[in-house]
mmCIF file of the C-alpha atoms, coordinates in Angstrom:
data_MODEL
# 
_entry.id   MODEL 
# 
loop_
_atom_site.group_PDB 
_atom_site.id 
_atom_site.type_symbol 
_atom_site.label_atom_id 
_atom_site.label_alt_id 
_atom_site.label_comp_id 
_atom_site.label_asym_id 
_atom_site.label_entity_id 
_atom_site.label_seq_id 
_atom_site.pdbx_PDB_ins_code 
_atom_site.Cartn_x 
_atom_site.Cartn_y 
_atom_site.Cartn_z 
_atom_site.occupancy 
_atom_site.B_iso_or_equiv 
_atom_site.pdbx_formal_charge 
_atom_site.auth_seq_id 
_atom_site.auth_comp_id 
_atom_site.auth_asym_id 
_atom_site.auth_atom_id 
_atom_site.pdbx_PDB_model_num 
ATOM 1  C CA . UNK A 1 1  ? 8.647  68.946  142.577 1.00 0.00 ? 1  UNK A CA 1 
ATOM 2  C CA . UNK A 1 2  ? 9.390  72.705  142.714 1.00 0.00 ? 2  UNK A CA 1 
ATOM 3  C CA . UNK A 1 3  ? 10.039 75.334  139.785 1.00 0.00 ? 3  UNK A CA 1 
ATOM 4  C CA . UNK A 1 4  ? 14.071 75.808  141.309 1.00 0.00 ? 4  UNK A CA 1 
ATOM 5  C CA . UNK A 1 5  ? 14.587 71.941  141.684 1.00 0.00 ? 5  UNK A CA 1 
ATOM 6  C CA . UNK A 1 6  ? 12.951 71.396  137.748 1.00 0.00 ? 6  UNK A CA 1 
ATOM 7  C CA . UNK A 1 7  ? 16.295 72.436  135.851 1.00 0.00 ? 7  UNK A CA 1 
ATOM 8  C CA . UNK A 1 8  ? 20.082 73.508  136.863 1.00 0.00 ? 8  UNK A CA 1 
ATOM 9  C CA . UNK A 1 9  ? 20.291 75.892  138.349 1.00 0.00 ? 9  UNK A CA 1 
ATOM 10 C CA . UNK A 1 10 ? 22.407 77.756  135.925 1.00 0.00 ? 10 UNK A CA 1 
ATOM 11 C CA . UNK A 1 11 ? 20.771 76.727  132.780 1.00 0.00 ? 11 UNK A CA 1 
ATOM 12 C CA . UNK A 1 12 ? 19.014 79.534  131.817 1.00 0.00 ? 12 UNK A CA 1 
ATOM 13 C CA . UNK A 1 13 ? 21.772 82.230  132.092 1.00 0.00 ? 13 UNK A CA 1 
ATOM 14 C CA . UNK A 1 14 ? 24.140 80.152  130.040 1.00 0.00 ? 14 UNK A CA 1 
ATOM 15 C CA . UNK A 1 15 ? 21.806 79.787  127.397 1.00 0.00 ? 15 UNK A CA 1 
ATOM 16 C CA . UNK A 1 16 ? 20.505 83.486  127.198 1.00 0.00 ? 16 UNK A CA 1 
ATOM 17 C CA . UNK A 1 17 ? 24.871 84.623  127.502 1.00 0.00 ? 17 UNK A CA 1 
ATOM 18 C CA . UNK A 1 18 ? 24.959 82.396  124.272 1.00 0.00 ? 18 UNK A CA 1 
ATOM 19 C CA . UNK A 1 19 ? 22.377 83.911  122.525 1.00 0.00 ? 19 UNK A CA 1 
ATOM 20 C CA . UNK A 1 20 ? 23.300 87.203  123.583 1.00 0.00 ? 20 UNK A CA 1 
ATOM 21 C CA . UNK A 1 21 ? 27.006 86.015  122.008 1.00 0.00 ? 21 UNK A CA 1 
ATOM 22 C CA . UNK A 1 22 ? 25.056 84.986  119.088 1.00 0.00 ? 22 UNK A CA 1 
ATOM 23 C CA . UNK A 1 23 ? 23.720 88.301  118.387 1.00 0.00 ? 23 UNK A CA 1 
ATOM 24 C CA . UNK A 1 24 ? 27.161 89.827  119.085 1.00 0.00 ? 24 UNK A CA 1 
ATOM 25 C CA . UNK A 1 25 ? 28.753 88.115  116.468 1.00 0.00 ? 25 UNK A CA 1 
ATOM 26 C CA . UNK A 1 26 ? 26.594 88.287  113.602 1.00 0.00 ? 26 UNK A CA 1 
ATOM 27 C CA . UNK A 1 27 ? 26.837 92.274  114.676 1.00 0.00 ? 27 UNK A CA 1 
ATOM 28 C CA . UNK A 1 28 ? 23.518 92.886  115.013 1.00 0.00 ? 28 UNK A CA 1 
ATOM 29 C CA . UNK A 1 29 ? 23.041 95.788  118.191 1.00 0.00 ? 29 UNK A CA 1 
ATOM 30 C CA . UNK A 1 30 ? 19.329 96.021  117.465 1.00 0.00 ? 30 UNK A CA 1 
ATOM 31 C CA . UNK A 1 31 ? 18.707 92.396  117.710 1.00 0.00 ? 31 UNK A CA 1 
ATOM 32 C CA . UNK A 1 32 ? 20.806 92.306  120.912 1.00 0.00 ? 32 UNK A CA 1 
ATOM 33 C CA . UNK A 1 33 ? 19.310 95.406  122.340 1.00 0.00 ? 33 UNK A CA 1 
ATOM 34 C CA . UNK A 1 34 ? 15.598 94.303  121.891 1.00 0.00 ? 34 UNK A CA 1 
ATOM 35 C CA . UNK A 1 35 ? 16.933 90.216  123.187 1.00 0.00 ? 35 UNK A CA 1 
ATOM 36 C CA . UNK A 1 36 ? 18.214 92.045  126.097 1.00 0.00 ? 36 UNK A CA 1 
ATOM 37 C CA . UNK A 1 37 ? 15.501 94.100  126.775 1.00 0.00 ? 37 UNK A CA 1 
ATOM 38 C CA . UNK A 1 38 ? 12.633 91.270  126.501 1.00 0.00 ? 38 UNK A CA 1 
ATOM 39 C CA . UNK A 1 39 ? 14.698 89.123  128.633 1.00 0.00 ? 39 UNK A CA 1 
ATOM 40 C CA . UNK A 1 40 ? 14.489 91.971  131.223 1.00 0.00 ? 40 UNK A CA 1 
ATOM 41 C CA . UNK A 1 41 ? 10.906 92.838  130.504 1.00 0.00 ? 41 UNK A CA 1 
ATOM 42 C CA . UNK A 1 42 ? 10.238 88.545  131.173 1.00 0.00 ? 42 UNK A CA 1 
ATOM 43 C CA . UNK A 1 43 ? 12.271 88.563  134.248 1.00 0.00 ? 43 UNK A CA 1 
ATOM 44 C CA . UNK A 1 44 ? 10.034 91.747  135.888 1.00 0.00 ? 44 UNK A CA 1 
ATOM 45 C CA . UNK A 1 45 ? 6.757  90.361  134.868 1.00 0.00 ? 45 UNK A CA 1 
ATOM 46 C CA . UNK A 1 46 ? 8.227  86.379  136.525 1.00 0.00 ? 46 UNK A CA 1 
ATOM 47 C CA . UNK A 1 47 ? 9.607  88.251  139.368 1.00 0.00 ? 47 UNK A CA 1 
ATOM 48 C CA . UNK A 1 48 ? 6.116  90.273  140.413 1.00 0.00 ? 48 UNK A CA 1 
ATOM 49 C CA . UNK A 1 49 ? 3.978  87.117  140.008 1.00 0.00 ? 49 UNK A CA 1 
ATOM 50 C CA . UNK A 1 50 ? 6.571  84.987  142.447 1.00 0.00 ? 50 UNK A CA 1 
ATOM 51 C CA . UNK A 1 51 ? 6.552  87.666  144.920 1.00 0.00 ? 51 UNK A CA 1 
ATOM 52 C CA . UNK A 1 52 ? 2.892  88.164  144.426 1.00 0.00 ? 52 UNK A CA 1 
ATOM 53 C CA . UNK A 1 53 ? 1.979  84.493  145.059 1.00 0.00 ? 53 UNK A CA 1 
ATOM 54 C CA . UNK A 1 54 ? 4.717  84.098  147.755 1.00 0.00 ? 54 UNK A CA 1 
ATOM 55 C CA . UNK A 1 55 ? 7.177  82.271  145.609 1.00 0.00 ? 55 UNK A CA 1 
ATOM 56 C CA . UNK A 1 56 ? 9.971  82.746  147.212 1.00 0.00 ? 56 UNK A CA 1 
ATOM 57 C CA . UNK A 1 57 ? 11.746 80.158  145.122 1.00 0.00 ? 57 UNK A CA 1 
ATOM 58 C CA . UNK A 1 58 ? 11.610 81.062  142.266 1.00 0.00 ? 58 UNK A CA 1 
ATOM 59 C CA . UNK A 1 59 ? 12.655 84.471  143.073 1.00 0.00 ? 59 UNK A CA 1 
ATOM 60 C CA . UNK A 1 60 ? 15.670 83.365  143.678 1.00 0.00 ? 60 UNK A CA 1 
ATOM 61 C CA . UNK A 1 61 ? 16.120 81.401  141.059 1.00 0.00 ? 61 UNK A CA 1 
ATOM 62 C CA . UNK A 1 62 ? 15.406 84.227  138.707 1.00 0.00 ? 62 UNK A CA 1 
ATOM 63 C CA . UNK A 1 63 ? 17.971 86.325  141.344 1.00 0.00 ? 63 UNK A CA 1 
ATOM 64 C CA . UNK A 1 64 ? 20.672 83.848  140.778 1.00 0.00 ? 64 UNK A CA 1 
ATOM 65 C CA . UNK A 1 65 ? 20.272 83.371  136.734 1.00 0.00 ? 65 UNK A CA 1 
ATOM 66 C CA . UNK A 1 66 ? 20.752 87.124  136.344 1.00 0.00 ? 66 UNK A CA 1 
ATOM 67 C CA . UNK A 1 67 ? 23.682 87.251  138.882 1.00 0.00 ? 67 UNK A CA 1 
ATOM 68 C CA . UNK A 1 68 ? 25.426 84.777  136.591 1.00 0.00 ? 68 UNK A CA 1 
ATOM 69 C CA . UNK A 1 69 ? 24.626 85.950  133.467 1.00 0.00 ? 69 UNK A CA 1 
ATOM 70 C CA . UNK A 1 70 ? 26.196 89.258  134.716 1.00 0.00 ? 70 UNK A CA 1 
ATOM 71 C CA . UNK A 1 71 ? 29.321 87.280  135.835 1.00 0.00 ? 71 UNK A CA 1 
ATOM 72 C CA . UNK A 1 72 ? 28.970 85.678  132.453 1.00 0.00 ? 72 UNK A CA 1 
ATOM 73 C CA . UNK A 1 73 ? 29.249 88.564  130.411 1.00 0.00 ? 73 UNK A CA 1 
ATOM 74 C CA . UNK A 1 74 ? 31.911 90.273  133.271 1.00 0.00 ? 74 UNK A CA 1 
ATOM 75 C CA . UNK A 1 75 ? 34.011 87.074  132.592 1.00 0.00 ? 75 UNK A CA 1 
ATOM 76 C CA . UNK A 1 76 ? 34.103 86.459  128.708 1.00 0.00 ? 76 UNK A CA 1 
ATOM 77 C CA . UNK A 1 77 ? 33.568 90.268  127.927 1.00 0.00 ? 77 UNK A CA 1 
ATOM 78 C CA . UNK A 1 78 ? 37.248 91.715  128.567 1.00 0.00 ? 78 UNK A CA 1 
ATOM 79 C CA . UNK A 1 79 ? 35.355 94.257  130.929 1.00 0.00 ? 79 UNK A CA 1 
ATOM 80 C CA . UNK A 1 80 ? 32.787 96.015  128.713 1.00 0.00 ? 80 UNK A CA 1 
ATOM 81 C CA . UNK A 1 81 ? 30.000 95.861  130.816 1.00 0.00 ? 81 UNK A CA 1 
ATOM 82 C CA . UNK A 1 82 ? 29.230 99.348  129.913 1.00 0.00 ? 82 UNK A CA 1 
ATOM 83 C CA . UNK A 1 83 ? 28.580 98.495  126.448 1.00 0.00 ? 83 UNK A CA 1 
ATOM 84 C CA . UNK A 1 84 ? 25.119 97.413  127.754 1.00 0.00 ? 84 UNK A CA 1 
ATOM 85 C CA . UNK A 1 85 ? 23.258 100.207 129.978 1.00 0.00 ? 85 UNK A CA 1 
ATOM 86 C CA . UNK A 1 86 ? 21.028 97.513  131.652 1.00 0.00 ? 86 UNK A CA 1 
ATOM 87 C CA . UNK A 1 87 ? 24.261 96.271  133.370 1.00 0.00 ? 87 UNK A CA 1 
ATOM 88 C CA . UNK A 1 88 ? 26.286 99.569  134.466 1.00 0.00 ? 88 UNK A CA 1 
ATOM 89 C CA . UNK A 1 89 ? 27.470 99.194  138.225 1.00 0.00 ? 89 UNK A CA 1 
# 
């Protein structure tokens, strides 16, 4: 059994989006800035050591989590995407 096949594969984006709502509704930025930017920092270090040991699928897994957590916060976010810098288009 693979990483991709071990959990759905949309798990992991909904729970970080509800943490990340978490964080917005107690009001705390610097909590959600520094949750945001570990997440980010976890993702590149995951992402170099799949492509590094020709893990292809887990790179897209990790691909398709952050797509949808982008959608996620796109969707439920009235369109203030660039409230968050990591996500300006």
């Amino acid at each position: 059994m693979n990483y991709a096949s071990q959990c759905h594969s949309h798990t992991i984006a909904f729970i970080i989006y509800m943490c990340l709502r978490y964080t917005d509704d107690i009001d705390n930025e610097k909590m959600a800035s520094t949750f945001l930017t570990e997440f980010i920092t976890w993702l590149k270090k995951k992402g170099k050591s799949a492509a590094k040991h020709g893990q292809n699928e887990i790179l897209v897994h990790l691909l398709s989590t952050t797509f949808k957590i982008t959608v996620l916060i796109k969707y439920y976010s009235d369109n203030k995407m660039n409230d968050f810098p990591v996500f300006r288009i």
